[in-house]
C-alpha positions as CSV (number, residue, x, y, z in Angstrom):
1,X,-1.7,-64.3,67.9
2,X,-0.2,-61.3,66.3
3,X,0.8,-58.9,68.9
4,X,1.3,-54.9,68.0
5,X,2.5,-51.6,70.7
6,X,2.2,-48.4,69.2
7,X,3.1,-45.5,70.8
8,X,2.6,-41.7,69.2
9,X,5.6,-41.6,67.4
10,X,7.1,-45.3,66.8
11,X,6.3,-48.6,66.7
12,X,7.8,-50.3,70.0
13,X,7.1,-54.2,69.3
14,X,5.5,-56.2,65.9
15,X,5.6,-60.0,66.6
16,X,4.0,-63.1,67.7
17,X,3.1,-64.4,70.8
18,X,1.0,-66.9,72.8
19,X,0.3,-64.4,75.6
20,X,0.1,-61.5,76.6
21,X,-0.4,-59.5,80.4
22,X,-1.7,-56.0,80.6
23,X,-2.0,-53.8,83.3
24,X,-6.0,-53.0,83.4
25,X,-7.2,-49.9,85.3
26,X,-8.8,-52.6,87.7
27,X,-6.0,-54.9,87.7
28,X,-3.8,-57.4,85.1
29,X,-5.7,-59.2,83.0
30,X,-4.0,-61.8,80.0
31,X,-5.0,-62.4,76.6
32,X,-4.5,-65.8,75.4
33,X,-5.5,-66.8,71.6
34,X,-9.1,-67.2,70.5
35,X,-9.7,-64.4,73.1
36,X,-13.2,-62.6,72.9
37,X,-12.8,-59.0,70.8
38,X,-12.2,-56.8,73.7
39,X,-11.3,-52.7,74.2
40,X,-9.7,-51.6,77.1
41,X,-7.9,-49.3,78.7
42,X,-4.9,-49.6,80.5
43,X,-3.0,-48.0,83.1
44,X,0.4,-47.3,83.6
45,X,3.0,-50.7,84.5
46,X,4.2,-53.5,83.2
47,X,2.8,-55.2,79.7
48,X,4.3,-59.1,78.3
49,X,4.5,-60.7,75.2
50,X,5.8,-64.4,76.3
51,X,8.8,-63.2,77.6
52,X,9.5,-60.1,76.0
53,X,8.8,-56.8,79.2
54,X,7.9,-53.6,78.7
55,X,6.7,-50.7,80.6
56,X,4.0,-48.4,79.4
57,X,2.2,-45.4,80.1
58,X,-0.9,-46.0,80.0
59,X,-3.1,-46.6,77.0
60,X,-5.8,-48.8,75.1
61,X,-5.9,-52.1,74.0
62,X,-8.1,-53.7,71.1
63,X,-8.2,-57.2,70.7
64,X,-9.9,-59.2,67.7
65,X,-9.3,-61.9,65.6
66,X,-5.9,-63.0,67.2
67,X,-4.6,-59.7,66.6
68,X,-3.5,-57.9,69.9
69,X,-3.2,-54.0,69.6
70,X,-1.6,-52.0,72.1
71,X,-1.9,-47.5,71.7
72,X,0.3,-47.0,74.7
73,X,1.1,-43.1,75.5
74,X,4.6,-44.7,76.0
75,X,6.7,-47.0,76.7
76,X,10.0,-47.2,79.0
């Protein structure tokens, strides 16, 4: 699945991956392909891509059609 993380003034990561972990408001959750179209927000900690790390901010995530896409306030 394609895998975006925007943040309000860049464009932090643009590639594929076969997973990815968020950290949900009520907990991590992962989205694997073929996922179910999903919107959610997310709270501040630590977001994967396979093996790529990155720490957010908090933020929303919209998934559909094998296309992950993170808004993140930021990203550390």
């Amino acid at each position: 699945m394609f895998v975006e993380i925007i943040t309000p003034d860049r464009k932090v990561f643009s590639a594929e991956a076969s997973v990815v972990t968020l950290p949900g408001v009520n907990g991590s959750f992962q989205i694997l392909n073929d996922h179910a179209a999903i919107v959610s927000t997310l709270a501040k900690g630590e977001l994967t891509a396979d093996k790529e790390v990155f720490q957010i901010e908090g933020g929303v995530v919209e998934v559909l059609n094998n296309r992950v896409l993170v808004l993140a306030e930021g990203v550390n």
